[in-house]
C-alpha positions as CSV (number, residue, x, y, z in Angstrom):
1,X,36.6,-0.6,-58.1
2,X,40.0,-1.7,-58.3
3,X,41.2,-1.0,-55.1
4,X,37.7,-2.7,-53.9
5,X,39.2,-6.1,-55.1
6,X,42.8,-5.7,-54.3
7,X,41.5,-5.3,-50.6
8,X,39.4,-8.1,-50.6
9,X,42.0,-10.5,-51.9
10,X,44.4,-8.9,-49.6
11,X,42.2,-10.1,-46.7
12,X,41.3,-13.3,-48.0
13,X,44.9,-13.9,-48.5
14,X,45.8,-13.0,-44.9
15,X,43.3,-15.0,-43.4
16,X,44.1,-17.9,-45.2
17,X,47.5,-17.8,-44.7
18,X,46.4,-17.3,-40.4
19,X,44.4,-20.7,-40.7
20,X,47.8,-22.4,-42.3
21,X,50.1,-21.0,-39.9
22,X,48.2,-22.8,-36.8
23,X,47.9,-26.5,-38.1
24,X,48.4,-27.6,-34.7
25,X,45.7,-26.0,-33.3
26,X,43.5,-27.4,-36.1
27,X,44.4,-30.9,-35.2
28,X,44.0,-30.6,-31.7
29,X,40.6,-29.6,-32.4
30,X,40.0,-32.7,-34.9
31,X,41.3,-35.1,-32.1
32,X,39.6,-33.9,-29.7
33,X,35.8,-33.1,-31.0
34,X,36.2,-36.0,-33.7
35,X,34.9,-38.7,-31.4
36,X,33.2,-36.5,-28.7
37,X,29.6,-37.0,-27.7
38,X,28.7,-33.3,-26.1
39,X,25.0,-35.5,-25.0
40,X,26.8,-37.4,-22.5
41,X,28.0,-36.1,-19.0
42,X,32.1,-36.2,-19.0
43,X,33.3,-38.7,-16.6
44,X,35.0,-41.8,-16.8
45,X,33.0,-43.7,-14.9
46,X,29.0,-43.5,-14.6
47,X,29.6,-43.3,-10.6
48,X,32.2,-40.3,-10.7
49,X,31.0,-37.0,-9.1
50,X,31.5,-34.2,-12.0
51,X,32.5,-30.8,-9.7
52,X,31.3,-27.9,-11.4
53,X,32.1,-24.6,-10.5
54,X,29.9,-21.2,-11.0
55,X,29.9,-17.5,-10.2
56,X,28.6,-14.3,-11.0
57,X,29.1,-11.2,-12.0
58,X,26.9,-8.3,-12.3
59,X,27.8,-7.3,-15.9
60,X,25.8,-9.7,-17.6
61,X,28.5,-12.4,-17.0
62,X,28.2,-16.2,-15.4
63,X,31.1,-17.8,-14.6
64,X,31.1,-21.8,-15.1
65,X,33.9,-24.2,-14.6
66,X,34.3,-27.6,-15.0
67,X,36.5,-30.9,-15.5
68,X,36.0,-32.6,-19.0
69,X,38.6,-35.8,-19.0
70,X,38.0,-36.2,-22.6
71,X,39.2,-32.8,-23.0
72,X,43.0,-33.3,-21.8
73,X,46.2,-33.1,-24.1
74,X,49.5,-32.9,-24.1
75,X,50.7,-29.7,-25.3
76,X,54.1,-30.6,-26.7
77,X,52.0,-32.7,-29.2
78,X,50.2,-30.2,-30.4
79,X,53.1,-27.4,-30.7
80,X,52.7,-25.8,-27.2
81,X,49.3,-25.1,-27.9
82,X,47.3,-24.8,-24.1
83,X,44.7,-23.8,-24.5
84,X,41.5,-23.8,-27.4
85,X,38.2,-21.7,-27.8
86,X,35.8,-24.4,-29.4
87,X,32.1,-23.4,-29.7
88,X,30.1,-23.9,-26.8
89,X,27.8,-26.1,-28.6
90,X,29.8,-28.7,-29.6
91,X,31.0,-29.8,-26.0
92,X,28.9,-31.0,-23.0
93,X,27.5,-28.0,-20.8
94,X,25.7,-28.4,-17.2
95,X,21.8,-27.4,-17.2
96,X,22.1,-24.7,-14.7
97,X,19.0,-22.6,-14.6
98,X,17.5,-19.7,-12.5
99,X,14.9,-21.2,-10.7
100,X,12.7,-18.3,-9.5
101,X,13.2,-16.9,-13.3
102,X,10.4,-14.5,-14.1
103,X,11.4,-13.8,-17.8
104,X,10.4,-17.2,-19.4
105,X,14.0,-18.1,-20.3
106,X,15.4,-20.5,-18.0
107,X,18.8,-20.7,-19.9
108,X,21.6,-18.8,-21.6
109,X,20.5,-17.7,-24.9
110,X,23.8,-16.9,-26.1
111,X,25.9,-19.3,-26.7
112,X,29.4,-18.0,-26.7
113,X,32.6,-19.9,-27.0
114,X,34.5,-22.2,-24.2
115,X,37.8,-22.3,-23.7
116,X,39.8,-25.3,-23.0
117,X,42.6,-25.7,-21.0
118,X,44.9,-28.7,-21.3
119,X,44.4,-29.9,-18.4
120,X,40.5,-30.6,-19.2
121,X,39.0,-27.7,-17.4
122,X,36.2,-25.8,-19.2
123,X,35.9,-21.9,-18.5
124,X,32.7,-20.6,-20.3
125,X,31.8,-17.2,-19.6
126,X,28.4,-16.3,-21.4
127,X,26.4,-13.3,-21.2
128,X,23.2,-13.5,-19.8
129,X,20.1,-11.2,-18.3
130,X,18.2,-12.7,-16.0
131,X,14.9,-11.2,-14.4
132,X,14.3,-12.8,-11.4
133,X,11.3,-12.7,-8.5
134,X,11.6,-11.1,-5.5
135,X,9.3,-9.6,-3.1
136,X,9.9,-5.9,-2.4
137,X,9.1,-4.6,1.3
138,X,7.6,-1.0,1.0
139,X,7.3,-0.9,4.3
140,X,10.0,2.1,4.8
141,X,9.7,3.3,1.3
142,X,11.8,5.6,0.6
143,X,14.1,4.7,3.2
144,X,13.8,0.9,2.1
145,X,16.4,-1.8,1.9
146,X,15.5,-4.7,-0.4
147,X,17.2,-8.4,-0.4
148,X,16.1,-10.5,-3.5
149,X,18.1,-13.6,-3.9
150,X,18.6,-15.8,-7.2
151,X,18.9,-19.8,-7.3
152,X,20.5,-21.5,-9.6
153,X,21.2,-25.2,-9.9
154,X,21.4,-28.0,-12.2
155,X,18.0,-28.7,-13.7
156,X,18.5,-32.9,-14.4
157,X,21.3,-33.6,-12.3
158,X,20.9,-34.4,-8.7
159,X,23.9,-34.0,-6.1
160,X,25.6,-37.2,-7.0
161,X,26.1,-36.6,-10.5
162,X,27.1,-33.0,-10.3
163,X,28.3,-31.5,-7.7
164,X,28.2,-27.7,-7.7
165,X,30.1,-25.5,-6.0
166,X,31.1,-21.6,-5.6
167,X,34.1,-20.6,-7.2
168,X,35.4,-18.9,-3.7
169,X,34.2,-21.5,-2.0
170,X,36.6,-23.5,0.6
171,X,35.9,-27.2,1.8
172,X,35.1,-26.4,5.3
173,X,32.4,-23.9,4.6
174,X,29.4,-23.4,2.2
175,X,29.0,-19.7,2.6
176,X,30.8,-16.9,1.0
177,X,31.0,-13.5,2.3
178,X,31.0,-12.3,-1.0
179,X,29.8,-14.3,-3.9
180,X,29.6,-11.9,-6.6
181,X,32.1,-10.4,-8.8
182,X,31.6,-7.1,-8.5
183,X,35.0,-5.6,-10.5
184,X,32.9,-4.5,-13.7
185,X,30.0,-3.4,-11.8
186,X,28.4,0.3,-12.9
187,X,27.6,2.0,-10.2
188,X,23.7,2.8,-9.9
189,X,22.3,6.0,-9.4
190,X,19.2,4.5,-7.7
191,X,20.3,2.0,-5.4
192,X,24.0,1.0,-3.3
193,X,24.9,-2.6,-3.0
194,X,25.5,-3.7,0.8
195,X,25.8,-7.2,0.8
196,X,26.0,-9.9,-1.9
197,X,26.6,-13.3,0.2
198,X,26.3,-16.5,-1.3
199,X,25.4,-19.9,0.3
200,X,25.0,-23.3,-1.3
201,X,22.3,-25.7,-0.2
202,X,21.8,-29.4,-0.2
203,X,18.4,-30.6,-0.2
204,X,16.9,-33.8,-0.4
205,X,12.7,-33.6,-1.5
206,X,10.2,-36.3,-1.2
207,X,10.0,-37.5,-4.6
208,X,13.5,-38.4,-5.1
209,X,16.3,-40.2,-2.6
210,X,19.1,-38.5,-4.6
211,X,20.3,-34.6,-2.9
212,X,19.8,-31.8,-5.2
213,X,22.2,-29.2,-5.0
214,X,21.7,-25.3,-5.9
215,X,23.5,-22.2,-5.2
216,X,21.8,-18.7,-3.4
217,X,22.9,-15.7,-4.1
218,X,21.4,-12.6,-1.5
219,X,21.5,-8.7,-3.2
220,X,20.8,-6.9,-0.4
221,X,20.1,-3.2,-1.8
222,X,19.4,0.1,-0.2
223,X,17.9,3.3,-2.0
224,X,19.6,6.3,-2.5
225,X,16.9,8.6,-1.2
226,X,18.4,12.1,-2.4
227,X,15.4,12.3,-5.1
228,X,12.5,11.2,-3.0
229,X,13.5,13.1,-0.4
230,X,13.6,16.4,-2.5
231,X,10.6,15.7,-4.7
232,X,8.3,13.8,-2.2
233,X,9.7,14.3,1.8
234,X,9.9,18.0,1.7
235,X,7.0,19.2,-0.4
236,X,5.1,17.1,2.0
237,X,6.8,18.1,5.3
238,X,6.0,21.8,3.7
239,X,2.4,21.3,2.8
240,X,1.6,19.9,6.6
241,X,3.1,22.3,8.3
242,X,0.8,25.3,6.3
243,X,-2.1,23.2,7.9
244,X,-0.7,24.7,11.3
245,X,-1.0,28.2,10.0
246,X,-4.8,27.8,9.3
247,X,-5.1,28.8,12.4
248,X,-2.5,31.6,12.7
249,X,-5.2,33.0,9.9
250,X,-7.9,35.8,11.0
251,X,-11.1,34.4,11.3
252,X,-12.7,37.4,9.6
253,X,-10.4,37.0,6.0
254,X,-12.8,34.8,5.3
255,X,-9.8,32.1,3.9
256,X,-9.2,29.9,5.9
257,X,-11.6,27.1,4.7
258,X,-10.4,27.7,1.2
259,X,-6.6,27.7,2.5
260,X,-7.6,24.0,3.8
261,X,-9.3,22.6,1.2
262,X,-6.5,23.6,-1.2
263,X,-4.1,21.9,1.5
264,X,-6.7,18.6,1.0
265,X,-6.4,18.9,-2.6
266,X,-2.6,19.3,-2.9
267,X,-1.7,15.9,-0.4
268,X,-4.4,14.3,-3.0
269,X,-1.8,14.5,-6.0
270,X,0.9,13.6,-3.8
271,X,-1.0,10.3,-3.5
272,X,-1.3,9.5,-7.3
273,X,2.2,10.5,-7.8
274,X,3.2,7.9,-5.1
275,X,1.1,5.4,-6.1
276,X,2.9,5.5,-9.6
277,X,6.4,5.3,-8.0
278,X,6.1,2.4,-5.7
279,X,5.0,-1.4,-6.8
280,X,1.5,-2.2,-5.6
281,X,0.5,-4.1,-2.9
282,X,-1.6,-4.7,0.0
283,X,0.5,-6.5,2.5
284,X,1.7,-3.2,4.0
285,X,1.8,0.8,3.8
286,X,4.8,2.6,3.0
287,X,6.4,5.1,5.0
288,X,5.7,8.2,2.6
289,X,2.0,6.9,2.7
290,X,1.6,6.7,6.3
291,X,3.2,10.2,6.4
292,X,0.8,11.4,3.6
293,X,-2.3,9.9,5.9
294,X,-1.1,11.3,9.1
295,X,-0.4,14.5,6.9
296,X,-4.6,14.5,5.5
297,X,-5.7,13.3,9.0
298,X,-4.5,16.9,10.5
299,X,-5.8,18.7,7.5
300,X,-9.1,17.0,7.9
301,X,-9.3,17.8,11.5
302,X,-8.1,21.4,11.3
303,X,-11.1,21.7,8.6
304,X,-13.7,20.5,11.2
305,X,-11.5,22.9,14.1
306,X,-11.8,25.6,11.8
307,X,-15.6,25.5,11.1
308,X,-16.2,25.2,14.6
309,X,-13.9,28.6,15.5
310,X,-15.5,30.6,12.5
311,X,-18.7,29.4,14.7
312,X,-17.7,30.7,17.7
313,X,-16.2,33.7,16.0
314,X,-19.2,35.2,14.5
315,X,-21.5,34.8,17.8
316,X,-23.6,37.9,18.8
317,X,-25.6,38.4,22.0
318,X,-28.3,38.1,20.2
319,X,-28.3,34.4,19.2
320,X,-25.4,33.3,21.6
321,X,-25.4,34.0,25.7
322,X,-21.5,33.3,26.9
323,X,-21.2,30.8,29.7
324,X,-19.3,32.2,33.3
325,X,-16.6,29.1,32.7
326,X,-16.2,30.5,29.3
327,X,-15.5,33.4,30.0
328,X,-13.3,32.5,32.9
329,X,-11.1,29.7,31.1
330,X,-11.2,31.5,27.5
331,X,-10.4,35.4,28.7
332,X,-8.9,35.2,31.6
333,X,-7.0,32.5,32.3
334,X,-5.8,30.6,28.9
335,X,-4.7,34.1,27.1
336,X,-2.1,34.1,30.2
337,X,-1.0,30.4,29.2
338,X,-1.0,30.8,25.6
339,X,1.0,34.5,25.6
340,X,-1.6,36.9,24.2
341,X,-2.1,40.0,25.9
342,X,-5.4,41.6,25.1
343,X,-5.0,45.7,25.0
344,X,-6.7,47.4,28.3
345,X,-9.6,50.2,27.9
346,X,-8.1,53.6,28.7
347,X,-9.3,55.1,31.9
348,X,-9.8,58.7,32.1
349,X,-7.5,60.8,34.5
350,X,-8.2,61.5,37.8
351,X,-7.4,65.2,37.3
352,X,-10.3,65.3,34.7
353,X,-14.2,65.8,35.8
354,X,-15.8,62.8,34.7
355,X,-17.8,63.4,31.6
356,X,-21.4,63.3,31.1
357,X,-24.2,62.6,28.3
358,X,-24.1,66.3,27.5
359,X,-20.9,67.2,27.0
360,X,-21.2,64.3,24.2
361,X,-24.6,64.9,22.6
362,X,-25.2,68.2,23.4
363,X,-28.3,69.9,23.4
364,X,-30.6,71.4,20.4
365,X,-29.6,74.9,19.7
366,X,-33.1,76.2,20.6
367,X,-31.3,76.2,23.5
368,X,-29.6,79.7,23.1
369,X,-32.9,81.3,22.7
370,X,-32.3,81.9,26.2
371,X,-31.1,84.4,25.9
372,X,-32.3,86.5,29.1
373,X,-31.2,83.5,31.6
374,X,-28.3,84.1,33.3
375,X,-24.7,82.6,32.0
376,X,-24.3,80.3,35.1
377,X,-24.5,76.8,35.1
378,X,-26.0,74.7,37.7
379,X,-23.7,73.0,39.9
380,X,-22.5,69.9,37.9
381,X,-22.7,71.1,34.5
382,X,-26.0,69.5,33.4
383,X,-26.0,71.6,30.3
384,X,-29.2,73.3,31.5
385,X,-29.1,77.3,31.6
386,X,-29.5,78.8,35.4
387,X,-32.9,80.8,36.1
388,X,-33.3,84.5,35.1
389,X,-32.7,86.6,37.0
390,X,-36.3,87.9,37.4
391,X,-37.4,84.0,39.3
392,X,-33.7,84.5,41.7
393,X,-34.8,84.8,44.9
394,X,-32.8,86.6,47.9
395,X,-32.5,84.1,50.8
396,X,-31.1,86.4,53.6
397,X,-33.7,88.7,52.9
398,X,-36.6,86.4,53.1
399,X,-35.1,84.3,55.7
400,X,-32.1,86.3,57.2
401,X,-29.7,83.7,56.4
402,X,-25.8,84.5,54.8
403,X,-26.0,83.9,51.0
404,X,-22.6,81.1,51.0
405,X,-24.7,78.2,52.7
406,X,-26.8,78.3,49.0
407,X,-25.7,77.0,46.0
408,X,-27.4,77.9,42.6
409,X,-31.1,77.7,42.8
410,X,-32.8,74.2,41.9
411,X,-34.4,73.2,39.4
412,X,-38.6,72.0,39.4
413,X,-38.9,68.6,40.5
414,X,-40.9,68.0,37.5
415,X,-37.6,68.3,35.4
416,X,-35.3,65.3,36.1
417,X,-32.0,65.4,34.9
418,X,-30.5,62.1,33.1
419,X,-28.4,60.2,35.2
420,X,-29.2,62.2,38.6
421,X,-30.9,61.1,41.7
422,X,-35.1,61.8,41.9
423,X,-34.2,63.7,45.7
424,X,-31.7,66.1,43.9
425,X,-34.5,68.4,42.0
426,X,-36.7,68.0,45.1
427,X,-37.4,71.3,46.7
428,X,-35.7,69.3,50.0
429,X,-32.3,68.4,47.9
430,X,-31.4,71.7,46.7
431,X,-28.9,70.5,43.9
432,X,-27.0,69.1,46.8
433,X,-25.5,72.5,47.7
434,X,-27.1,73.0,51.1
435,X,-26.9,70.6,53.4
436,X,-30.0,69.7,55.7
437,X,-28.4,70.5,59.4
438,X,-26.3,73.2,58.3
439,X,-29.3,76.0,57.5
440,X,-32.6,74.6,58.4
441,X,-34.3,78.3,57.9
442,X,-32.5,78.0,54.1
443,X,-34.0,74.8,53.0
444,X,-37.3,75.6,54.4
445,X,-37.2,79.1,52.2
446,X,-35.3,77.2,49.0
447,X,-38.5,75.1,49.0
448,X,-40.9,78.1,48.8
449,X,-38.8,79.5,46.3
450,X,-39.1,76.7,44.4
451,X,-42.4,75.9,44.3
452,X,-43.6,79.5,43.7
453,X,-41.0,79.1,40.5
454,X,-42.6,76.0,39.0
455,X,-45.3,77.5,37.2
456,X,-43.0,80.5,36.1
457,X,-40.4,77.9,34.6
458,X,-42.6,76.6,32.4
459,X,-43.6,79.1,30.5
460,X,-43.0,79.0,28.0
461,X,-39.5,76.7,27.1
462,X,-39.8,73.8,30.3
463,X,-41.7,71.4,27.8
464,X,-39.7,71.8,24.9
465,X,-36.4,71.3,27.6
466,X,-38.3,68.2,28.9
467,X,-38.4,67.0,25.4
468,X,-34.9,67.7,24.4
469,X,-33.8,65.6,28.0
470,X,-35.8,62.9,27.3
471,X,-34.0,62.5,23.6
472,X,-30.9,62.6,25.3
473,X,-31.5,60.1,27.5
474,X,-33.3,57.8,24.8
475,X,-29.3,58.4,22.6
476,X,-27.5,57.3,25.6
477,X,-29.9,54.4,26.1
478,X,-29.2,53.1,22.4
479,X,-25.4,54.2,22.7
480,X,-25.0,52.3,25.8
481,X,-26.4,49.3,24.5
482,X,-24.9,49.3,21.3
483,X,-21.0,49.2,23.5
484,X,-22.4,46.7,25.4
485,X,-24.0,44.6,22.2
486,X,-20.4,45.6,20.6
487,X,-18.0,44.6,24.0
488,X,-20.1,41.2,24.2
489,X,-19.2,40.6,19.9
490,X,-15.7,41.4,20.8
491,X,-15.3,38.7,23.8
492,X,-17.0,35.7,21.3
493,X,-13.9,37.0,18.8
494,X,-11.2,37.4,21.2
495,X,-12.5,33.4,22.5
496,X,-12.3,32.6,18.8
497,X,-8.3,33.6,18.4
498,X,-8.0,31.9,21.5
499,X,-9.0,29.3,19.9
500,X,-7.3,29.6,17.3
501,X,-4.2,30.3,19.0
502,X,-4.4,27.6,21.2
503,X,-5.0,24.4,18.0
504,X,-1.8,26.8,16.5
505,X,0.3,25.1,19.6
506,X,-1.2,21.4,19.5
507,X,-1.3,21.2,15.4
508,X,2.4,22.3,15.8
509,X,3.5,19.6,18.2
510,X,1.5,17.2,16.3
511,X,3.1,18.0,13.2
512,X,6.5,18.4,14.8
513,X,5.9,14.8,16.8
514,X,4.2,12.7,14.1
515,X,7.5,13.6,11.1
516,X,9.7,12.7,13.9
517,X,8.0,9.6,14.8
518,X,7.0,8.4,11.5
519,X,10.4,9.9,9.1
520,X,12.6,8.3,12.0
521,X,11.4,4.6,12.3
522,X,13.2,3.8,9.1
523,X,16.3,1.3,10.1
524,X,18.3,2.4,7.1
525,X,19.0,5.9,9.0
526,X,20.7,4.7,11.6
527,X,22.7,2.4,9.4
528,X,26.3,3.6,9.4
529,X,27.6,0.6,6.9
530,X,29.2,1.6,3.7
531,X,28.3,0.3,0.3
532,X,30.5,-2.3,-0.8
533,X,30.3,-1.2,-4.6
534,X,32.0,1.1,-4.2
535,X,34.8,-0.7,-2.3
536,X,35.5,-3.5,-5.2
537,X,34.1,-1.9,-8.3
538,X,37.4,-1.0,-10.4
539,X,35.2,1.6,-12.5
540,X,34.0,3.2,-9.6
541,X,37.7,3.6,-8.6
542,X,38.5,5.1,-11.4
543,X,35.5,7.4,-11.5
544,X,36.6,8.8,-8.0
545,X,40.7,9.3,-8.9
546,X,39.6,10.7,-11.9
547,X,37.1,13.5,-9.6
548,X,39.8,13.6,-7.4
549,X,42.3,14.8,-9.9
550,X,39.9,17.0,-11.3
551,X,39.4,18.7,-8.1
552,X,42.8,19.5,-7.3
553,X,43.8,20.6,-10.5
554,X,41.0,23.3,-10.0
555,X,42.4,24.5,-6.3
């Protein structure tokens, strides 16, 4: 408790004995202040211009200078004191507002302290925040650049009673390059500073004679577009290029609607997502949106392409006849444009006897109940056992004729064979082993032959054998039909993945055309200019030399 008190007298003490040792400054501020009316505008005369001066900085600072002639001293009178920091409310300030101000409060709400020189200039420095209106362009968002400008200018006084002016400005010229302070500025992580001119205006308006004067200043911003372009530009250059492979999908997985609609559904929350980032309005579409339309638009139509291939893809001849141009354009002439080689049918050798029903689907095996028939086959290997030897028939005897201008005997004529000619198993054809104008006297005794062996044949297996042919020929039939019914279901699916392969190549170009044309038309990509922040910002120059010394105390 004691050592409570002894520092509290201890600093009472020492600021009393401060106020005692600065009696000069005290009486300056008694002279000056005693007799001052801060209500009435500092000039000497009602028709002097007062000049007053103003800049800003972007760390919450205005800058305001000014002339007060009340305000002078000597400062040998006064012990060499130059200059005095009196409260800013008890001296005359100018009304400069923000004009387009959209916070509600149109002046400083701080009231610092001034600081006055002896030569009767003012230098007050309050903080302030101001929230201004501007009107953002969306139009290349995220690769926008945004200029919002703030006004400020004397809210009672007209031109000829204040006079304001830039701080860097020069007599012959209104504009300055750079109008804001930018030594204290923090750099931003969303947006680089390129410009920050400043311009002062003159205007006259209807309602009054007098000029009113006010000071511009531009912010010309441009986004740093690292984050969108991670979080927004690639997932959605991603998603519309898997629309392409739709179509690089079989048409029998039986996903490839699905695969779309989940496409539809994922540029859907891309939407809502980008409608939370960017400020609403209706006066124009951003880039990303545009992208994100174009981007739906493909998916859309590949859902309506797809539907129409899965159409075409499950086509039978049965419900579906294909077209002579179809099969022209869609097998034979766009797989050779579009690189897809269909696989050939094999071809059987030339060495090889071409194969018939019956080596395929062979007979019943009551077949081997002929057993007293001879082994040989007829000529062509029909699968139908040669006559007994009982029904053989000796042709040089009956007609004197060598036995090598024969070939087997026939068979009845009333036992077709499948796939042969109706004149082969005639008692004229002979099997096609004797040959009209070679033995005329053979041909005329091969018929007699034949005809006495008819009714023999028969009995008793030549019905069930006309039965078992028949069955073959009905299995061929339906085996026949089924590769053709099979061959024609193959050409509607090889058309389908022409199809398919063919929208692959235009949804890719699309794609590849539409991110070019649309990502590119942004103005701020081919902008080479460098941020000026970074050029007059003091932290930012530390920030970098400290990196810098960082980085080569690592190597």
């Amino acid at each position: 408790m004691g050592s409570v008190l002894f520092a509290a007298v201890f600093i009472a003490l020492h600021f009393a004995t401060g106020g005692l040792a600065n009696p000069d400054a005290k009486r300056l501020y008694d002279d000056l202040l005693s007799n001052y009316n801060r209500l009435i505008r500092p000039v000497g005369n009602n028709s002097d211009r007062l000049t007053v001066k103003m800049g800003l900085r972007l760390s919450q600072l205005i800058d305001v200078e000014w002339n007060d002639y009340k305000l002078k001293w000597n400062p040998d009178d006064y012990g060499g004191v130059d200059t005095l920091h009196v409260p800013s409310e008890h001296i005359w300030l100018p009304d400069i507002v923000l004009y387009n101000n959209a916070d509600g409060n149109y002046e400083v709400t701080i009231m610092t302290k001034a600081i006055l020189h002896h030569t009767g200039k003012v230098v007050w420095k309050p903080p302030a925040i101001y929230k201004s209106f501007c009107e953002i362009d969306v139009e290349y968002f995220p690769f926008d650049e945004q200029t919002c400008f703030m006004k400020f200018g004397s809210w009672t006084y007209d031109g000829y009673m204040v006079d304001l002016r830039h701080l860097k400005q020069t007599a012959d010229s209104d504009n300055i390059e750079v109008g804001i302070d930018l030594q204290d500025y923090y750099i931003s992580v969303e947006w680089d500073i390129m410009r920050v001119p400043a311009v002062r205006n003159e205007k006259f308006y209807s309602c009054c004679e007098e000029p009113y004067l006010d000071i511009v200043f531009n912010l010309t911003l441009r986004r740093k577009t690292l984050f969108y372009t991670v979080n927004l530009i690639i997932p959605c250059v991603g998603i519309s290029f898997l629309s392409v492979l739709v179509f690089y999908l079989p048409s029998d997985s039986g996903e490839k609607i699905s695969l779309c609609i989940s496409i539809l559904l994922s540029l859907t929350v891309f939407f809502l997502l980008l409608a939370e980032i960017i400020p609403p309005t209706s006066l124009t579409v951003p880039l990303l949106g545009k992208y994100l339309l174009f981007t739906m638009m493909l998916v859309t139509l590949s859902v309506v392409v797809t539907i129409a291939v899965l159409n075409v893809n499950f086509r039978s001849p049965v419900t579906h006849r294909m077209a002579p141009w179809v099969q022209r354009l869609f097998i034979q002439i766009l797989p050779k444009l579009l690189c897809i080689e269909r696989p050939k049918k094999e071809e059987p050798e030339e060495d090889q006897p071409p194969e018939v029903l019956t080596d395929v689907y062979h007979l019943p095996p009551d077949v081997d109940k002929f057993v007293n028939y001879d082994s040989k086959r007829f000529s062509g290997d029909y699968g139908i056992p040669a006559l007994p030897a009982s029904h053989r028939f000796d042709l040089a005897a009956a007609g004197g004729i060598s036995a090598h201008c024969f070939g087997e005997p026939p068979l009845p004529s009333s036992l077709p064979l499948p796939g042969a000619d109706d004149d082969l198993f005639s008692p004229s054809g002979l099997n096609g082993d004797i040959s009209p104008g070679c033995c005329p006297a053979a041909a005329a005794a091969a018929a007699a032959a034949a005809a006495d062996l008819s009714p023999t044949f028969e009995k008793p297996y030549a019905r069930e054998m006309e039965k078992t042919i028949e069955g073959s020929r009905f299995i061929a039939q339906h085996v026949k039909n089924k590769d053709k019914f099979e061959s024609v279901e193959e050409d509607w699916k090889y058309v389908a993945m022409v199809l398919d392969r063919m929208f692959l190549w235009i949804f890719a170009i699309a794609c590849v055309v539409g991110t070019a044309l649309i990502i590119l038309q942004a103005p701020s990509l081919y902008d080479q200019s460098q941020p000026i922040d970074i050029l007059y910002s003091k932290i930012a120059k530390k920030k970098f030399e400290l990196l810098k010394m960082g980085s080569e105390n690592t190597l």
